[in-house]
Backbone as CSV, one residue per row, in Angstrom:
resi,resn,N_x,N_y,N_z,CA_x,CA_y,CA_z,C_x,C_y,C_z
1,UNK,-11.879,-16.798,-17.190,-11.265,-15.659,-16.544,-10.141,-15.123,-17.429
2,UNK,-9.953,-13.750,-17.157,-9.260,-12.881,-18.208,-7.919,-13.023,-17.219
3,UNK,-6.515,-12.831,-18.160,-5.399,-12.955,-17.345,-4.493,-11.503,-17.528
4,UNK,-3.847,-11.153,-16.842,-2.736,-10.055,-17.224,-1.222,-10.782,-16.148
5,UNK,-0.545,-11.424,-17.007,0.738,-11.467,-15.806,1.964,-10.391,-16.337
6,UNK,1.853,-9.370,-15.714,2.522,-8.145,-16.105,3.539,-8.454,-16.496
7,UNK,4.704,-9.064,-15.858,5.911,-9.620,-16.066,6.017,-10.137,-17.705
8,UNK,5.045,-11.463,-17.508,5.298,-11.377,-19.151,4.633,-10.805,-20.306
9,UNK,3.609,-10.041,-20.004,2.559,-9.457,-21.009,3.033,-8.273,-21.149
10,UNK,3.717,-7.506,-20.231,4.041,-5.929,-20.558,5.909,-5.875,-20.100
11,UNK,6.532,-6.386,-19.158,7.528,-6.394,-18.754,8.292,-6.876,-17.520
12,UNK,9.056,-7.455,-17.079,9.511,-7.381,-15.849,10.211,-6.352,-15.170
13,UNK,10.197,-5.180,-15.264,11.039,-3.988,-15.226,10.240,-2.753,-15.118
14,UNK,9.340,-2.480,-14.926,7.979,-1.682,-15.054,8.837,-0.112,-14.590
15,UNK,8.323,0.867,-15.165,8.857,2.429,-15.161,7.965,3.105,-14.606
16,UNK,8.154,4.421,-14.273,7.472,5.307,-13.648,6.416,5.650,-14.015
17,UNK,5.470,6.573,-14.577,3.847,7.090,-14.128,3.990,7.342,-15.356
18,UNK,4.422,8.192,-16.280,4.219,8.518,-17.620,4.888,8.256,-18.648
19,UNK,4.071,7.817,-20.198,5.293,7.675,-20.683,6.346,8.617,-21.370
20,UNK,6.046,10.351,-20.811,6.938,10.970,-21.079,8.153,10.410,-20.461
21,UNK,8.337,10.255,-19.249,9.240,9.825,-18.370,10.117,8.490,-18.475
22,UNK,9.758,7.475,-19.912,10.454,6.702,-20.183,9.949,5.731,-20.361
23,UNK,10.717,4.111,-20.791,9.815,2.964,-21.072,8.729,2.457,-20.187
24,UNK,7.957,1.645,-20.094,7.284,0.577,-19.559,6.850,1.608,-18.204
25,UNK,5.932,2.787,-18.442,5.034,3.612,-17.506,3.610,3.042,-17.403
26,UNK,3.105,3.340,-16.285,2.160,2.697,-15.761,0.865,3.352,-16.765
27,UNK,0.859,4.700,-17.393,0.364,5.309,-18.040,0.241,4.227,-19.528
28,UNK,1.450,3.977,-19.596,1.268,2.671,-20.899,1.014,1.548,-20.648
29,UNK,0.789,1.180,-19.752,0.489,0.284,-19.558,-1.193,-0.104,-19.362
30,UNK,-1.690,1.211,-18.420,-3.223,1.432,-18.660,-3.672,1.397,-19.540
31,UNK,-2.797,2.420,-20.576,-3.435,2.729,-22.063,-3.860,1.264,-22.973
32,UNK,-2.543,0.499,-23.101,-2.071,-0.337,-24.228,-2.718,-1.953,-23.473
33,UNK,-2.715,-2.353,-21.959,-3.243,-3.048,-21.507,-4.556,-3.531,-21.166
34,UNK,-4.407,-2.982,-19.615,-4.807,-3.135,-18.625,-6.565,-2.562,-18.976
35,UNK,-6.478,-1.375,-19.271,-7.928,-0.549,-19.839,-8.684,-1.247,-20.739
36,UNK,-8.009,-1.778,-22.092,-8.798,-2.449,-22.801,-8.564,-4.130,-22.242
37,UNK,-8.129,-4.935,-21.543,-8.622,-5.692,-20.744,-9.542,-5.775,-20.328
38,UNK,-9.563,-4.840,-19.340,-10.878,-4.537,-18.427,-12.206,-4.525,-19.126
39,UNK,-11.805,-3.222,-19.971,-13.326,-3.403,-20.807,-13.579,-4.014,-21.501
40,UNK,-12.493,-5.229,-21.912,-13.205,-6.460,-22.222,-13.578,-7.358,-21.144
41,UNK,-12.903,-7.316,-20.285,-14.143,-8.309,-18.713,-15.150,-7.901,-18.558
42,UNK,-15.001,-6.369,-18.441,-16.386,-5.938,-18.012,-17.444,-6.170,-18.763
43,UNK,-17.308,-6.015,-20.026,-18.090,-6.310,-21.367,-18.834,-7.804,-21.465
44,UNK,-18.195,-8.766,-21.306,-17.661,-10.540,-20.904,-18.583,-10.810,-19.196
45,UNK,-18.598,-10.196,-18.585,-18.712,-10.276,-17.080,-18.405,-11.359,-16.521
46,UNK,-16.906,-10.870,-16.849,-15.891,-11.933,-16.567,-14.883,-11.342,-15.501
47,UNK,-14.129,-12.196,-14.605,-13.046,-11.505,-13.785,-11.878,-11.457,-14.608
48,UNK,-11.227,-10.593,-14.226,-9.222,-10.148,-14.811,-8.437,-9.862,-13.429
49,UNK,-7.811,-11.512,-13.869,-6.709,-11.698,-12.585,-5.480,-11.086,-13.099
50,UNK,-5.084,-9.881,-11.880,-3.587,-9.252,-12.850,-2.373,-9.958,-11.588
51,UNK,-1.813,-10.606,-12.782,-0.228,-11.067,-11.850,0.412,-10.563,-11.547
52,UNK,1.476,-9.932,-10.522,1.998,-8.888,-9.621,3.732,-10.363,-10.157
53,UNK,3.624,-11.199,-9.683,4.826,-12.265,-9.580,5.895,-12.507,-10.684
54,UNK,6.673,-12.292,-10.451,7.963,-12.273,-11.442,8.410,-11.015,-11.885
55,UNK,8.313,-9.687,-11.126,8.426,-8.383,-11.626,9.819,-8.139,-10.292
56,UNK,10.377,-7.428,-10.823,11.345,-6.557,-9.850,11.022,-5.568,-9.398
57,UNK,9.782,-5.337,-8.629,8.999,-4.187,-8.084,8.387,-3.526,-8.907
58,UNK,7.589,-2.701,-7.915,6.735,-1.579,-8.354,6.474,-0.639,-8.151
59,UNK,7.046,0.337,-8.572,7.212,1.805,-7.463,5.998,2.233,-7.584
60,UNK,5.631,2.897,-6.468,4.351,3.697,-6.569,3.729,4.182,-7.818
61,UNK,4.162,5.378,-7.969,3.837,6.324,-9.430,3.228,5.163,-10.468
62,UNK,3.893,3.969,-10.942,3.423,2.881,-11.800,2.097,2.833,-11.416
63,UNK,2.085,1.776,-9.872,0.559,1.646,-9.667,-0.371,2.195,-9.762
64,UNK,-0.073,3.539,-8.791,-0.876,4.638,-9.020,-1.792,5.104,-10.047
65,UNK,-0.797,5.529,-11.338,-1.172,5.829,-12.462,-1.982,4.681,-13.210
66,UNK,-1.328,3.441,-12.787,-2.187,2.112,-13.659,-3.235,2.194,-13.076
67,UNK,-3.346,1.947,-11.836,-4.871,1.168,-11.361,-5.721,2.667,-11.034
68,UNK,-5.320,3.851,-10.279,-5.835,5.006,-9.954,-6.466,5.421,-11.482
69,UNK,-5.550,5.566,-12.537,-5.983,5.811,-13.517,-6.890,5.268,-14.448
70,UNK,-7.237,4.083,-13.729,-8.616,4.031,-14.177,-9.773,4.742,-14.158
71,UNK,-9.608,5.314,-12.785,-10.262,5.577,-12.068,-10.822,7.249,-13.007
72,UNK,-9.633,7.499,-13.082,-9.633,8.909,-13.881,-10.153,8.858,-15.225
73,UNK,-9.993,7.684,-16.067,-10.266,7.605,-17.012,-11.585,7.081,-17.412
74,UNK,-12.431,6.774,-16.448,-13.540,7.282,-16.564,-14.314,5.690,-15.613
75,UNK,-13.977,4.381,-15.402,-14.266,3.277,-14.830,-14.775,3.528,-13.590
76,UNK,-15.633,2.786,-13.263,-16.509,3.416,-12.019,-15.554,2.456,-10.557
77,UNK,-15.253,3.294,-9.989,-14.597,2.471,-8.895,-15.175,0.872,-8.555
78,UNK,-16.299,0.477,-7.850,-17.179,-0.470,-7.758,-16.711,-1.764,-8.894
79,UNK,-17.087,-1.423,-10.240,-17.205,-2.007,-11.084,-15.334,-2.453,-11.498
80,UNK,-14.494,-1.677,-10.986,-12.977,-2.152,-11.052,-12.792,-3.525,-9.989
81,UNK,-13.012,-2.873,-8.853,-12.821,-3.772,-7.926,-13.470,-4.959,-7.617
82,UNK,-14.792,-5.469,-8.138,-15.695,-6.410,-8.345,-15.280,-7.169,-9.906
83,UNK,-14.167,-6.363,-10.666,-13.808,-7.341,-11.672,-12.423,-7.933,-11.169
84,UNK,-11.823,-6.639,-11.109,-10.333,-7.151,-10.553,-10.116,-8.442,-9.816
85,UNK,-9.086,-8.909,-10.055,-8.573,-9.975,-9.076,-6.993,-9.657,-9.212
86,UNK,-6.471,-10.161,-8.030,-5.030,-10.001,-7.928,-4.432,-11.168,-7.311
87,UNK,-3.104,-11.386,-7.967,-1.741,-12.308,-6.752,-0.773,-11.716,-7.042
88,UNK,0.043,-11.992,-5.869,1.245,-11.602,-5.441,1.731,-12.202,-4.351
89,UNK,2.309,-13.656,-5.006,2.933,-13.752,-3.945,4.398,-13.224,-3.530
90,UNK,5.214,-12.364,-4.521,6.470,-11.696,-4.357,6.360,-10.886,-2.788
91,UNK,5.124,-10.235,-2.813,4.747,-9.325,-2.481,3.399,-9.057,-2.084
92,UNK,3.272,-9.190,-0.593,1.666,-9.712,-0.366,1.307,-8.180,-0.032
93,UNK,1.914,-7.019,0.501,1.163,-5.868,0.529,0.630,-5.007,-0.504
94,UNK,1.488,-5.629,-2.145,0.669,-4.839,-3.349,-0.423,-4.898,-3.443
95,UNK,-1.467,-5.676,-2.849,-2.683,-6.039,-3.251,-3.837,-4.962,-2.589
96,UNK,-3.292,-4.801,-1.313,-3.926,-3.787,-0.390,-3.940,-2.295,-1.253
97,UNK,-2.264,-2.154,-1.309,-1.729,-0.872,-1.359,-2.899,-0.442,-3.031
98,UNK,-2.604,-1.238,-4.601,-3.379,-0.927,-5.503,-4.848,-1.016,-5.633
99,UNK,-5.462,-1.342,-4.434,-6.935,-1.452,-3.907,-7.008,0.384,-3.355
100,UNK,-5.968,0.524,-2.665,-6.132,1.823,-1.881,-5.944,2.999,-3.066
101,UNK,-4.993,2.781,-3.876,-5.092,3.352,-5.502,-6.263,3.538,-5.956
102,UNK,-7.238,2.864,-5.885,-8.406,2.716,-7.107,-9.412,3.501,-5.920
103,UNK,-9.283,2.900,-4.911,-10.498,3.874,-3.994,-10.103,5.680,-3.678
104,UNK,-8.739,5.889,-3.899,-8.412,7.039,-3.213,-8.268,8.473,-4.826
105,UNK,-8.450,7.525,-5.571,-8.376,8.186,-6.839,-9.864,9.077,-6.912
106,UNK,-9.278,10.167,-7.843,-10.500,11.361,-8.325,-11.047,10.940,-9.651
107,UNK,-12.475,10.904,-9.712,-12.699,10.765,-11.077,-13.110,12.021,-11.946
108,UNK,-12.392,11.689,-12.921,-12.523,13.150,-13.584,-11.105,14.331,-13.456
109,UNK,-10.062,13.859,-12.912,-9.053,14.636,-12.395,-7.621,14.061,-13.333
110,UNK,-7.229,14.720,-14.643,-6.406,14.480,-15.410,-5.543,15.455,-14.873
């Protein structure tokens, strides 16, 4: 199994939706991470457990843009959520809430 523990792989401090808008955006994080992760699980048909634990929150816009933006960027909803895996125990409603991200997202909508 593929790992991402955000905290220490990208930051504990995570920033808003783009990275016009400043460091550690969920937009960079898709880009530079999370995306080519994936399409290496998916590739592997392997799961990617992403760690939520040891972060000082996560504002919306982050998630959004991370996990929604998959969605946009071209990953077939289905095939996210059948790789994905998640914990959180900081925070047991992130798991719902970035599930509702990936389903409520447009594909094709930059």
């Amino acid at each position: 199994m593929l790992k991402i523990v955000i905290a220490r792989d990208f930051t504990d401090t995570v920033g808003g939706r783009y990275i016009k808008e400043g460091d550690y955006s969920g937009e960079l994080f898709r880009e530079e991470i999370l995306g080519p992760k994936l399409k290496q699980a998916l590739a592997s048909k392997d799961n990617l457990l992403i760690d939520f634990d040891g972060g000082y929150g996560y504002p919306t816009s982050f998630l959004e843009e991370s996990f929604g933006g998959l969605v946009r960027d071209g990953f077939d909803k289905k095939a996210i959520l059948n790789t994905l895996l998640f914990k959180s125990e900081d925070n047991l409603k992130i798991v719902e809430r970035v599930k509702n991200y990936i389903m409520d997202a447009k594909e094709n909508e930059k």
